[in-house]
MDAnalysis code that builds the backbone (N, CA, C; Angstrom):
import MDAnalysis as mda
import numpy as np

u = mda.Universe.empty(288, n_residues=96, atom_resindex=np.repeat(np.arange(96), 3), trajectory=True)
u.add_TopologyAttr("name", ["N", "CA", "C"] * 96)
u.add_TopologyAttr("resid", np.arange(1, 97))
u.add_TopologyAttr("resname", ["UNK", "UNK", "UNK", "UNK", "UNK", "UNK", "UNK", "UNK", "UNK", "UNK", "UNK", "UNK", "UNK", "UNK", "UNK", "UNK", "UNK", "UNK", "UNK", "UNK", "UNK", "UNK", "UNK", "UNK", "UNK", "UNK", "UNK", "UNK", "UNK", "UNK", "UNK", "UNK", "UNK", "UNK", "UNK", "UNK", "UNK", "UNK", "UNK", "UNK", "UNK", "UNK", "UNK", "UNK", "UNK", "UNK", "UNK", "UNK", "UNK", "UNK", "UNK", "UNK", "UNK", "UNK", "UNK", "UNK", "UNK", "UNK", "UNK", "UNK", "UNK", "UNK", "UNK", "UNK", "UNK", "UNK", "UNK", "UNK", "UNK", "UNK", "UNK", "UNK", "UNK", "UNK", "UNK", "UNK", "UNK", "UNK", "UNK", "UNK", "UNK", "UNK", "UNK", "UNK", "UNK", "UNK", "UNK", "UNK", "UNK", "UNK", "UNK", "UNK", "UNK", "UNK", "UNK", "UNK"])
u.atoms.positions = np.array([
    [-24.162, -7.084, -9.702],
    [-24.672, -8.431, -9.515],
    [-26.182, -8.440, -9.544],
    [-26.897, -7.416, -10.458],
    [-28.120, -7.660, -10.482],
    [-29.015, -9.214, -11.058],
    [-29.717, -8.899, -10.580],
    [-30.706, -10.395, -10.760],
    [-30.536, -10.583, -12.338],
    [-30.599, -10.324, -13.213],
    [-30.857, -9.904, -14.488],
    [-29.362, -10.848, -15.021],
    [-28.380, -10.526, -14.213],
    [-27.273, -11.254, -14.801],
    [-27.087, -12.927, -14.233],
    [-27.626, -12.949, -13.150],
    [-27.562, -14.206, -12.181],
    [-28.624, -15.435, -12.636],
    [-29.472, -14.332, -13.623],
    [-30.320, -15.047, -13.815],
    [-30.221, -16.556, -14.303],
    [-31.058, -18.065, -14.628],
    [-30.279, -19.072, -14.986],
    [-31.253, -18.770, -16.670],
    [-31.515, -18.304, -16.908],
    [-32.229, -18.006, -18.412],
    [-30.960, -17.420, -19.172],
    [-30.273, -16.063, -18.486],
    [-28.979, -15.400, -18.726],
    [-27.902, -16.451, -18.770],
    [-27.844, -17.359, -17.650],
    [-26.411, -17.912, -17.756],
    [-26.924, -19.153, -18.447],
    [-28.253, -19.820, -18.875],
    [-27.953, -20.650, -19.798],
    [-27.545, -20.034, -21.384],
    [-27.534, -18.707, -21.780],
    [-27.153, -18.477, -22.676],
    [-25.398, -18.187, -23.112],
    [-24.852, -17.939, -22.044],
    [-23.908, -17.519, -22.198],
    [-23.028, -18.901, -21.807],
    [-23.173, -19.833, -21.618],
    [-23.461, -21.377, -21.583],
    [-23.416, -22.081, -22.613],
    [-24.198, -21.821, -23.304],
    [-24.685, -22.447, -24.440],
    [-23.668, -22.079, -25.449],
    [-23.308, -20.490, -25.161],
    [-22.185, -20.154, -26.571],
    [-20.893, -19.895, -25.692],
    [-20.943, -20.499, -25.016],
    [-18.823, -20.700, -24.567],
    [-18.433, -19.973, -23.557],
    [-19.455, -19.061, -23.492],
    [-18.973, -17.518, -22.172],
    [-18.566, -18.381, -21.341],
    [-17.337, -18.313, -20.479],
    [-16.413, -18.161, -18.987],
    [-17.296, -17.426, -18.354],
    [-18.361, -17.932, -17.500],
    [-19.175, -16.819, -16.274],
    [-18.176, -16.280, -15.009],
    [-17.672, -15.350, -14.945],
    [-16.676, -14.952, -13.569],
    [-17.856, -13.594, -12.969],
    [-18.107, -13.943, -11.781],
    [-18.750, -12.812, -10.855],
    [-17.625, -13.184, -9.646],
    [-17.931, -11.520, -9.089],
    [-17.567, -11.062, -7.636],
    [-18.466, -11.849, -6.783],
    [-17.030, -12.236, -5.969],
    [-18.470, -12.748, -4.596],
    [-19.608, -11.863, -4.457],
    [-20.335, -11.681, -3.460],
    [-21.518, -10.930, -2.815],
    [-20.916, -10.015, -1.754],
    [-20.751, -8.852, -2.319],
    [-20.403, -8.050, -1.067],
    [-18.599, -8.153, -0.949],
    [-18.305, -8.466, -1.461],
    [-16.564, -8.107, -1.687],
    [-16.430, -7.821, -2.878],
    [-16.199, -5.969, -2.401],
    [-15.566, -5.374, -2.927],
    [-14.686, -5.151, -3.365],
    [-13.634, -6.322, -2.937],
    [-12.062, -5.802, -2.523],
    [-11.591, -6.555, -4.501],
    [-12.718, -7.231, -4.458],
    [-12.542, -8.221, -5.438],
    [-12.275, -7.539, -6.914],
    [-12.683, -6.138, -6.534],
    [-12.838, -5.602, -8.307],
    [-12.587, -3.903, -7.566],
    [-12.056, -3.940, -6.813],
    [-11.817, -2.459, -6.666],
    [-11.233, -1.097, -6.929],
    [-10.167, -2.131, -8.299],
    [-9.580, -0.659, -8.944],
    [-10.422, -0.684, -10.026],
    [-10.837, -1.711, -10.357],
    [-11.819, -1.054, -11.541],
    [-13.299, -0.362, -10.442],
    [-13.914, -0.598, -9.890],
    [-14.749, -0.165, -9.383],
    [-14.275, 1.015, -9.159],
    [-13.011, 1.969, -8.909],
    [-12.409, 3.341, -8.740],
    [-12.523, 3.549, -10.149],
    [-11.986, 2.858, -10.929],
    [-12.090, 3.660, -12.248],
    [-13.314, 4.069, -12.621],
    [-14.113, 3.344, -12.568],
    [-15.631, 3.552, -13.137],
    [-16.330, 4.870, -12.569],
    [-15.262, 5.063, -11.288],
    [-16.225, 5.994, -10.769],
    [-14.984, 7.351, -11.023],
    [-14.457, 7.067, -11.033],
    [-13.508, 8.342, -11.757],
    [-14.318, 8.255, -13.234],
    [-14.971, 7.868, -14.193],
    [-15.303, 8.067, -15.441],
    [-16.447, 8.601, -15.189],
    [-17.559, 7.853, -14.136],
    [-18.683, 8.625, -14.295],
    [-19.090, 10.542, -13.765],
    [-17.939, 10.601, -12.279],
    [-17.917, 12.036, -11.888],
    [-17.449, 12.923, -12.754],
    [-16.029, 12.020, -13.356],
    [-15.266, 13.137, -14.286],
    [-15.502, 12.692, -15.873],
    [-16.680, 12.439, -16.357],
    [-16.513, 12.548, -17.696],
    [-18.243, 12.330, -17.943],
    [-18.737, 11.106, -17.372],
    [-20.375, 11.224, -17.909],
    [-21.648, 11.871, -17.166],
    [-21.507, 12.438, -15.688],
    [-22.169, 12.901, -15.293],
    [-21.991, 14.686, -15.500],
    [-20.963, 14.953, -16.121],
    [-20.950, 15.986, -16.005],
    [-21.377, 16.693, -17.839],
    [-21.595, 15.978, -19.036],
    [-22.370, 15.942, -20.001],
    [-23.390, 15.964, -20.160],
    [-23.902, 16.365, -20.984],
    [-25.173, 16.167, -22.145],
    [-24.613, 14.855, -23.441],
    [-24.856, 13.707, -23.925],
    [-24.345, 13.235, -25.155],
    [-25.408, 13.597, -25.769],
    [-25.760, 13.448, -26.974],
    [-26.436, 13.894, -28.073],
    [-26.408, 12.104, -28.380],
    [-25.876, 11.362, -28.533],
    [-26.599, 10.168, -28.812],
    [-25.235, 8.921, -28.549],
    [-24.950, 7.961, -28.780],
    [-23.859, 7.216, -28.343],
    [-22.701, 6.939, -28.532],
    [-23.014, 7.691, -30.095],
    [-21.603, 7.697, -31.030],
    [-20.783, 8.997, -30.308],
    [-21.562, 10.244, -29.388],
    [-21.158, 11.230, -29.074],
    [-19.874, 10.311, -27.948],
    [-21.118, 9.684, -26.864],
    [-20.560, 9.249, -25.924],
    [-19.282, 8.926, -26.008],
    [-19.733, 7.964, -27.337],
    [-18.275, 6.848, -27.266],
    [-17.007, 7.747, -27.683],
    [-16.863, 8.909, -28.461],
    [-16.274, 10.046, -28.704],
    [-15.366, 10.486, -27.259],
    [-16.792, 10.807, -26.572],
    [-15.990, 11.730, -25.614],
    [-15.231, 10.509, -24.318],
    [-15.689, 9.501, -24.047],
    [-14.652, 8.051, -23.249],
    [-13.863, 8.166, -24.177],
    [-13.442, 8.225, -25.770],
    [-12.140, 8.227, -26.178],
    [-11.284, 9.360, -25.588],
    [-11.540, 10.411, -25.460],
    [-11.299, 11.846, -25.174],
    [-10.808, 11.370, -23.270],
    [-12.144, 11.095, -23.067],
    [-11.361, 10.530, -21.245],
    [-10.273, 9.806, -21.173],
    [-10.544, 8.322, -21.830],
    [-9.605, 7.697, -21.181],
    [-8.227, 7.909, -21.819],
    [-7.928, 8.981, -23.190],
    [-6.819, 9.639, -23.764],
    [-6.009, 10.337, -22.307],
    [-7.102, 11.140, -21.930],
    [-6.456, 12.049, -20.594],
    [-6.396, 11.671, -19.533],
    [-7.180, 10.406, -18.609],
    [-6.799, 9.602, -17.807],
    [-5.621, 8.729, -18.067],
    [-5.175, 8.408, -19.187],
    [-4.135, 7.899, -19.448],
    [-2.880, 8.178, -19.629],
    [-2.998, 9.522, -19.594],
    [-1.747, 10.372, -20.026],
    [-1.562, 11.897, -18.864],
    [-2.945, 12.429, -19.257],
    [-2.635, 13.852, -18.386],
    [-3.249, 13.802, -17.002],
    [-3.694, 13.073, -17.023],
    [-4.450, 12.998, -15.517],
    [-3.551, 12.563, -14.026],
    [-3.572, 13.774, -13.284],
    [-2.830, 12.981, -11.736],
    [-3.161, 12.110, -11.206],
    [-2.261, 11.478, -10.859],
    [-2.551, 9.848, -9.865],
    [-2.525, 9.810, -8.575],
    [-3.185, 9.745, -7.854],
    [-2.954, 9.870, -6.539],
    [-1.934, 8.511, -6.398],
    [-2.031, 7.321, -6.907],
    [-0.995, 6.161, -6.651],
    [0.399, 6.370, -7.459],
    [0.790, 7.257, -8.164],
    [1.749, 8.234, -8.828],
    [2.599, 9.543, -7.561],
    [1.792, 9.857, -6.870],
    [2.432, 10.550, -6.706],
    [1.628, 12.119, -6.535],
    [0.465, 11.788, -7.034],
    [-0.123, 13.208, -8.155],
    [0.527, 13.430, -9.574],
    [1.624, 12.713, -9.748],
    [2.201, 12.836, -11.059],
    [1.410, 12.155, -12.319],
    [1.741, 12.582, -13.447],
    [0.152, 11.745, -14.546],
    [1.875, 11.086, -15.514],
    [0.855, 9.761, -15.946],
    [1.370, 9.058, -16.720],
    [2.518, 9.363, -17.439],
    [2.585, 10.390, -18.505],
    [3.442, 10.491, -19.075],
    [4.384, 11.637, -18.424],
    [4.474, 12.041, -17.138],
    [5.239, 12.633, -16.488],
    [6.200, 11.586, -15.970],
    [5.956, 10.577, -15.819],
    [6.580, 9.241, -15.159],
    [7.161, 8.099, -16.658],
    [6.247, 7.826, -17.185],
    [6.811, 7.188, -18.480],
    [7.877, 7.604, -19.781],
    [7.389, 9.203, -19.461],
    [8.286, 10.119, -20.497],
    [9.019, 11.075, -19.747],
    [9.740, 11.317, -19.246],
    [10.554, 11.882, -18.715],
    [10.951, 13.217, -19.600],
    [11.516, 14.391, -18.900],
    [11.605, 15.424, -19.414],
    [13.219, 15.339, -19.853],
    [14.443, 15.183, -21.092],
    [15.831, 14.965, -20.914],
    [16.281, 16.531, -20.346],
    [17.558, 15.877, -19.387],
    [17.956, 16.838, -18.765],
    [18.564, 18.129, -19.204],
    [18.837, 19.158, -18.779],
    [19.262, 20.414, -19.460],
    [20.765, 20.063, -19.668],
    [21.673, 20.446, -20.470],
    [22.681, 20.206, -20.503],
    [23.624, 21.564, -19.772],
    [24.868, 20.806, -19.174],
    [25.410, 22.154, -18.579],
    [26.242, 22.861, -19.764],
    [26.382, 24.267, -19.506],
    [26.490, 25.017, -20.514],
    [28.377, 25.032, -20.026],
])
């Protein structure tokens, strides 16, 4: 909610060409908080721990994250189990 977005110079533009303005209250959190977890699961586990070489790298390696947050990554709201442990199931052994 920096000034920069609140601004009325900012929101007469986005005004002017059709933008829907939606902000979080001030100080509720509760309001955006699984994305606010996600963001911060992307920045510990994927951009702070890089070098990019320029943006096209970046945008490379968030494909690469959110491939494995989406699929191989444990969930603590899972279980610890990751996505396709739960969506894809392993078929059962057959008895012999």
């Amino acid at each position: 909610q920096g000034c920069q977005f609140t601004s009325q110079a900012f929101t007469d533009v986005l005004e002017t060409h059709g933008v829907t303005i939606s902000m979080d209250g001030k100080g509720c959190y509760r309001d955006n908080i699984f994305v606010e977890r996600l963001w911060r699961s992307v920045k510990y586990e994927c951009v702070y721990l890089k070098a990019f070489k320029d943006g096209a790298h970046l945008k490379q390696e968030l494909g690469r994250y959110f491939t494995w947050y989406n699929r191989d990554r444990p969930h603590q709201g899972l279980d610890d189990a990751t996505p396709d442990e739960l969506y894809f199931p392993q078929p059962l052994n057959k008895a012999a």
